[in-house]
C-alpha positions as CSV (number, residue, x, y, z in Angstrom):
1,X,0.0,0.0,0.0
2,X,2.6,2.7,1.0
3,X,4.2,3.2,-2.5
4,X,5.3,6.4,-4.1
5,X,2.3,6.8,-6.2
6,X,0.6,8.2,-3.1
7,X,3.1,10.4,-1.9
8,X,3.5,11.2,-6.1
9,X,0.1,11.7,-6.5
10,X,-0.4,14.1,-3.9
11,X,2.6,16.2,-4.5
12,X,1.2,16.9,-8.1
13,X,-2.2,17.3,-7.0
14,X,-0.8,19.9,-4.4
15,X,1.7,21.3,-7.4
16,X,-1.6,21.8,-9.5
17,X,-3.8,23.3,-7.1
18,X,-0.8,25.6,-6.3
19,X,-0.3,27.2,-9.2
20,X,-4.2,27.1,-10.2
21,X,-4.5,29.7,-6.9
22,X,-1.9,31.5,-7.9
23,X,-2.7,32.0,-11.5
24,X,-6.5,33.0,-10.5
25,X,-5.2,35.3,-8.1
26,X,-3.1,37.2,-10.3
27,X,-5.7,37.1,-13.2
28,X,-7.5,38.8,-10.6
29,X,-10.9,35.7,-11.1
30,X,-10.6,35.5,-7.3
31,X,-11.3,38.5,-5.1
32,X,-9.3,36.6,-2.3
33,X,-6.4,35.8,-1.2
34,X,-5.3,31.9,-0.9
35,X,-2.6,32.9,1.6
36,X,-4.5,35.2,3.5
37,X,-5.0,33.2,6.7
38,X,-0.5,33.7,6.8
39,X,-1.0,37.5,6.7
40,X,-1.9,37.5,10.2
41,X,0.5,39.8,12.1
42,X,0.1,38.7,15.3
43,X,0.4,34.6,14.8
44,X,3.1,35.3,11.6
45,X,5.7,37.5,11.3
46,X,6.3,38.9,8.1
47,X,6.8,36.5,5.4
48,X,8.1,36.4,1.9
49,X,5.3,36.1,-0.2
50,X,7.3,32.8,-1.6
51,X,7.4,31.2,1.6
52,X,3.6,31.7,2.4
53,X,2.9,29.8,-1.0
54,X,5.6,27.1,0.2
55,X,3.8,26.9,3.5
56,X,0.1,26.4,1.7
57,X,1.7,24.1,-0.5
58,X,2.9,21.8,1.9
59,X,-0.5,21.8,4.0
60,X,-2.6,20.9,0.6
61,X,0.1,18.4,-0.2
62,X,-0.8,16.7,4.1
63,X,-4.5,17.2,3.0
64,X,-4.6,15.5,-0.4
65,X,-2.1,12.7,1.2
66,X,-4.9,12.1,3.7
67,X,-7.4,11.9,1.6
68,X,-5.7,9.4,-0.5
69,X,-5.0,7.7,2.3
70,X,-8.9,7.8,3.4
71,X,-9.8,6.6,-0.2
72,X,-7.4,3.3,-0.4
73,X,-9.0,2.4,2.7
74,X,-12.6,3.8,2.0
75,X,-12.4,1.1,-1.3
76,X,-11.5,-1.8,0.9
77,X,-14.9,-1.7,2.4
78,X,-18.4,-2.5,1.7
79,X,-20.0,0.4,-0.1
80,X,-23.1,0.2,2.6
81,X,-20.8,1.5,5.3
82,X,-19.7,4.2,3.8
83,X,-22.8,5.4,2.6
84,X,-24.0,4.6,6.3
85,X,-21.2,7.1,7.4
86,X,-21.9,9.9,5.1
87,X,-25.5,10.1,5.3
88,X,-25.0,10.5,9.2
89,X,-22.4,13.1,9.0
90,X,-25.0,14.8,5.7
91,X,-27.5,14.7,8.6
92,X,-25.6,16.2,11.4
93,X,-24.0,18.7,8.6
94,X,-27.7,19.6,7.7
95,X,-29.1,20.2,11.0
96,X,-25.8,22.2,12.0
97,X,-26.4,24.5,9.7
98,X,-30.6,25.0,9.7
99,X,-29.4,25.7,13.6
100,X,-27.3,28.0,13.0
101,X,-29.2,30.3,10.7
102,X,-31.7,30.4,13.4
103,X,-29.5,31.7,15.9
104,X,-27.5,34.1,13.8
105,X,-31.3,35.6,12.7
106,X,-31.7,36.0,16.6
């Protein structure tokens, strides 16, 4: 199971989704930033702007690695567990979020 087309797989994933940010970003078809959550002041120092991309590269790359990881595993099993699984967390997803609008309305 642990061969390098996981770890390959995600880094090109990662690579992709990368420089599909970026190049939105500077074509302006985003209005926001994909490395904004770096620019906080008081949790990050200043940063080059090539280390905050490195630093969102490497947490997509863990992500898309877990995922992965999550699928191989998600394939092993009968399809009605899974189903089970996310139609319980699509319930409790559901019901979070009619809650919530209720209380923000308040």
């Amino acid at each position: 199971m642990w061969n390098q087309t996981l770890f390959y797989t995600s880094l090109v994933a990662a690579l992709f989704m990368v420089f599909s940010l970026k190049f939105m970003e500077l074509f302006s078809f985003i209005k926001w930033s994909p490395v904004g959550f770096l620019k906080n002041e008081t949790v990050f120092p200043k940063m080059h702007f090539i280390i905050q991309w490195m630093i969102l590269f490497i947490l997509l790359f863990l992500v898309f690695f877990v995922l992965y990881i999550l699928l191989y595993y998600l394939v092993a099993m009968p399809p009605s567990i899974p189903a089970i699984i996310l139609s319980v967390l699509g319930v409790f997803l559901i019901e979070w979020l009619v809650d919530g609008e209720r209380t923000m309305s308040e």
